[in-house]
C-alpha positions in Angstrom: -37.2 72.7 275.3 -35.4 75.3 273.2 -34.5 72.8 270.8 -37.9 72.1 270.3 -39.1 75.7 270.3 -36.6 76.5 267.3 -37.9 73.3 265.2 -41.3 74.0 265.1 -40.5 77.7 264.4 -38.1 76.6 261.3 -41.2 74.2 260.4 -43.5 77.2 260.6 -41.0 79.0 258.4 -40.5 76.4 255.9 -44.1 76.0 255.6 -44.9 79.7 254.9 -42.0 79.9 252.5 -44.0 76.8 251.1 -47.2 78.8 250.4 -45.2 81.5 249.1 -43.0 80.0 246.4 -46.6 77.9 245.8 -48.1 81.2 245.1 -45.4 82.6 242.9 -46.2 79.2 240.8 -49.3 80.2 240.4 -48.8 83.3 239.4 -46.6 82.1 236.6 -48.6 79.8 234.8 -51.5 82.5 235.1 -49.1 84.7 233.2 -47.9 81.7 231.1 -51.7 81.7 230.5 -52.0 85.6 229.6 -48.8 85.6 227.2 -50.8 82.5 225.3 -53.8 84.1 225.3 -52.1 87.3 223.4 -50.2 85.8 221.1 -53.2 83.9 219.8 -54.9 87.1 219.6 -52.1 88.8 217.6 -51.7 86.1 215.2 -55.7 86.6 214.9 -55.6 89.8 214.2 -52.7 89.7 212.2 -54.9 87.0 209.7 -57.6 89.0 209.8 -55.9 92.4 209.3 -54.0 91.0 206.1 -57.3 90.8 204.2 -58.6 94.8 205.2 -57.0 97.1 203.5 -57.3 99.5 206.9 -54.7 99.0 209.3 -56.1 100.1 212.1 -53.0 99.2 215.3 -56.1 99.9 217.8 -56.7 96.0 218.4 -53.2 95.7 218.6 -52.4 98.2 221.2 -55.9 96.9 223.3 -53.9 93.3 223.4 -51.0 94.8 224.1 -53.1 97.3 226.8 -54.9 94.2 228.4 -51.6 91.8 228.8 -49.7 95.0 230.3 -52.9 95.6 232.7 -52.6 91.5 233.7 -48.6 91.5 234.1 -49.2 94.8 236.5 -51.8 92.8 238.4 -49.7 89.5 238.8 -46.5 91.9 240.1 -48.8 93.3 242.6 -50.0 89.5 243.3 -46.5 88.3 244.0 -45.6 91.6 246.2 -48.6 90.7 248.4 -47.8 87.3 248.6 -44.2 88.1 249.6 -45.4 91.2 252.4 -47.5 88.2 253.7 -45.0 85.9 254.2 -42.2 88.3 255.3 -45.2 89.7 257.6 -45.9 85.9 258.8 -42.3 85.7 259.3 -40.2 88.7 259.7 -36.2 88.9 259.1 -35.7 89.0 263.0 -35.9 85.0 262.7 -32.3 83.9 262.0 -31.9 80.2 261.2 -28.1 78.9 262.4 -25.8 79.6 260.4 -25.0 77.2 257.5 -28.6 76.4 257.9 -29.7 76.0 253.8 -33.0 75.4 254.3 -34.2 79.2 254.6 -33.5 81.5 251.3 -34.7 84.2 251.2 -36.6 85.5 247.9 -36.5 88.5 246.1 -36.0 91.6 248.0 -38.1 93.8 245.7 -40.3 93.7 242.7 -40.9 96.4 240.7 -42.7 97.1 237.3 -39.4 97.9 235.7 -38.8 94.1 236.5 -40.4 93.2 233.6 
């Protein structure tokens, strides 16, 4: 019966470990998404700013402002999805040893990360 008891628990681990990494996925291409989104602005402005003789860096520094804003946003994203899971799943469940099916990810994220 303890057999049993520790299978479904690694299931239940593997699956939120699952929707974790899932999350963090999404996270990136949303961020994939934001760098795009940037540098198409930029190289906007950058066309548009070669023909005015005023070279005004506010439009640059509101890209910059708005893909700093959405980077801050996804790192707070990701720490929320990993509280949840570590919160689903807390370190007191220890898989036997040699057991390479649970990793652990990152320990911390912080804004310096990036």
């Amino acid at each position: 019966m303890d057999e049993i008891v520790d299978i479904v628990r690694q299931i239940g681990h593997q699956q939120g470990e699952n929707t974790f990494y899932r999350t963090c996925y999404n996270l990136l291409k949303q961020l994939q998404d934001k760098v795009a989104q940037a540098s198409e602005d930029l190289l906007r402005l950058q066309q548009s700013e070669a023909l005015s003789p005023d070279h005004d860096f506010h439009p640059v520094l509101r890209v910059a402002e708005e893909l700093r804003n959405s980077v801050n946003t996804l790192i707070s994203q990701a720490r929320e999805a990993h509280l949840e899971w570590k919160r689903f799943y807390p370190p007191t469940y220890k898989p036997e040893e040699g057991d390479l099916s649970v990793t652990q990810p990152w320990t911390s994220i912080t804004r310096d990360s990036y």
